[in-house]
C-alpha positions in Angstrom: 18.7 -27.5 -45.2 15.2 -27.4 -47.2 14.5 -24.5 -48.6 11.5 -23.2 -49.0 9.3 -22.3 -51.9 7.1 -19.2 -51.5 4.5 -17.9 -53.8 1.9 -15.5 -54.5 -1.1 -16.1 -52.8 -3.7 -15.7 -55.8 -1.7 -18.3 -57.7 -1.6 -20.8 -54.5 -5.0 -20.3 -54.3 -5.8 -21.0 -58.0 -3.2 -24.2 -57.2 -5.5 -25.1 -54.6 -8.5 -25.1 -56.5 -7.3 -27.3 -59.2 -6.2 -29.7 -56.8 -8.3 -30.0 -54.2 -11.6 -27.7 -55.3 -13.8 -28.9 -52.4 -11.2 -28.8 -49.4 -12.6 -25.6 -47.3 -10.8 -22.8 -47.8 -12.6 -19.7 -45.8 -14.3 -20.6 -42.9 -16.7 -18.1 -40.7 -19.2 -19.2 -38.8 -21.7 -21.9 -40.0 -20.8 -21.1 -43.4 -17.7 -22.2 -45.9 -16.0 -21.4 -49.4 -14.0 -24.2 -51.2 -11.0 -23.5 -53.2 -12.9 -23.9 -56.1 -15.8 -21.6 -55.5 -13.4 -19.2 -53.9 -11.3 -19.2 -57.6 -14.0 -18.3 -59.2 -15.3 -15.3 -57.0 -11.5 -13.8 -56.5 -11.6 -14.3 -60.6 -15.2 -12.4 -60.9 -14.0 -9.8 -58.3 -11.0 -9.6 -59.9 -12.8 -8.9 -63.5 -15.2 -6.5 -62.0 -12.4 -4.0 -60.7 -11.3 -4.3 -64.1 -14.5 -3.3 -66.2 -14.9 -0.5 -63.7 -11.3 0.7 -64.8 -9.2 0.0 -62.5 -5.9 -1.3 -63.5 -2.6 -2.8 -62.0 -1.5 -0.2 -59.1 -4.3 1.1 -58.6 -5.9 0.9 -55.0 -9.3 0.3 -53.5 -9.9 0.3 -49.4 -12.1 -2.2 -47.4 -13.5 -1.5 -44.3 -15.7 -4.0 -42.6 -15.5 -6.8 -40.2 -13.8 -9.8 -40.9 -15.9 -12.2 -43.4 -15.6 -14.5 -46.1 -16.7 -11.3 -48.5 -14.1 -9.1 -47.0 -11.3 -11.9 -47.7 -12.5 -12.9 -51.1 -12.3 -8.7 -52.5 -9.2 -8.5 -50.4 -7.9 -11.7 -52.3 -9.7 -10.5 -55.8 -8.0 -7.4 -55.9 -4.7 -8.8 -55.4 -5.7 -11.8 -58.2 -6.7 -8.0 -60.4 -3.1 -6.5 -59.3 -4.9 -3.3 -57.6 -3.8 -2.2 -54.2 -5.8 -3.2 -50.9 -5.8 -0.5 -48.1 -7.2 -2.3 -45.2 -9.2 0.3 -43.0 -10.1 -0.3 -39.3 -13.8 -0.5 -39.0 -13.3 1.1 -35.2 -11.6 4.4 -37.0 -13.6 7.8 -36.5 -15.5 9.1 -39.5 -12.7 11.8 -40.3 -9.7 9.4 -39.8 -11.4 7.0 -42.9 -11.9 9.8 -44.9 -8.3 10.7 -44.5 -6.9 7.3 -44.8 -8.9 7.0 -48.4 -7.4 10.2 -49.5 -3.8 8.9 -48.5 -4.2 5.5 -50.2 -5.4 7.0 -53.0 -8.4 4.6 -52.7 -10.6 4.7 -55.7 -13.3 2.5 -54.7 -14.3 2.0 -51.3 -15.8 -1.2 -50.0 -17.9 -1.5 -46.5 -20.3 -3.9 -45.0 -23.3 -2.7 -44.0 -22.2 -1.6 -39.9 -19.9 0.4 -41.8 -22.6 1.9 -43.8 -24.5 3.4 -41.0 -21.6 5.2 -39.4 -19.9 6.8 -42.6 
């Protein structure tokens, strides 16, 4: 019997990237994000969080549609230790506000449908 290896997924990401930096790694639409250009944004993300003051533990929330920008904060985050609460975009004004509060979210990330109804 094999047994399998598992990882965390920032670092098989960043073992991606020096392997295969071009190979496609998000995919939405008529656009892409390599491995290697996807790194580098989880690592700028990632750094960002950080200057602003967030530290290991910590959480943020996301609420938006599925993009390559919602999966490379998600992944940043993670790569910067902080907590992702994933909010549904299709929850009621009152039920995100609440959700924040319970996650403790210190940031809150939206794309710009989002905007307009908050």
């Amino acid at each position: 019997m094999l047994e399998q290896e598992f990882g965390i997924i920032t670092d098989l990401i960043r073992l991606h990237a020096s392997q295969a930096p071009q190979r496609s790694a998000l995919i939405q639409d008529h656009r892409s994000l390599d491995y290697g250009s996807l790194d580098l944004l989880m690592d700028r993300i990632a750094a960002a969080l950080q200057r602003d003051g967030l530290q290991a533990g910590d959480a943020i929330a996301i609420c938006a549609g599925m993009s390559i920008e919602y999966a490379a904060v998600f992944l940043g985050a993670l790569r910067a230790g902080v907590v992702v609460a994933p909010l549904a975009p299709g929850a009621t004004p009152e039920s995100l506000v609440k959700m924040i509060s319970d996650a403790q979210a210190r940031i809150l990330f939206m794309d710009a449908a989002m905007a307009t109804v908050i």
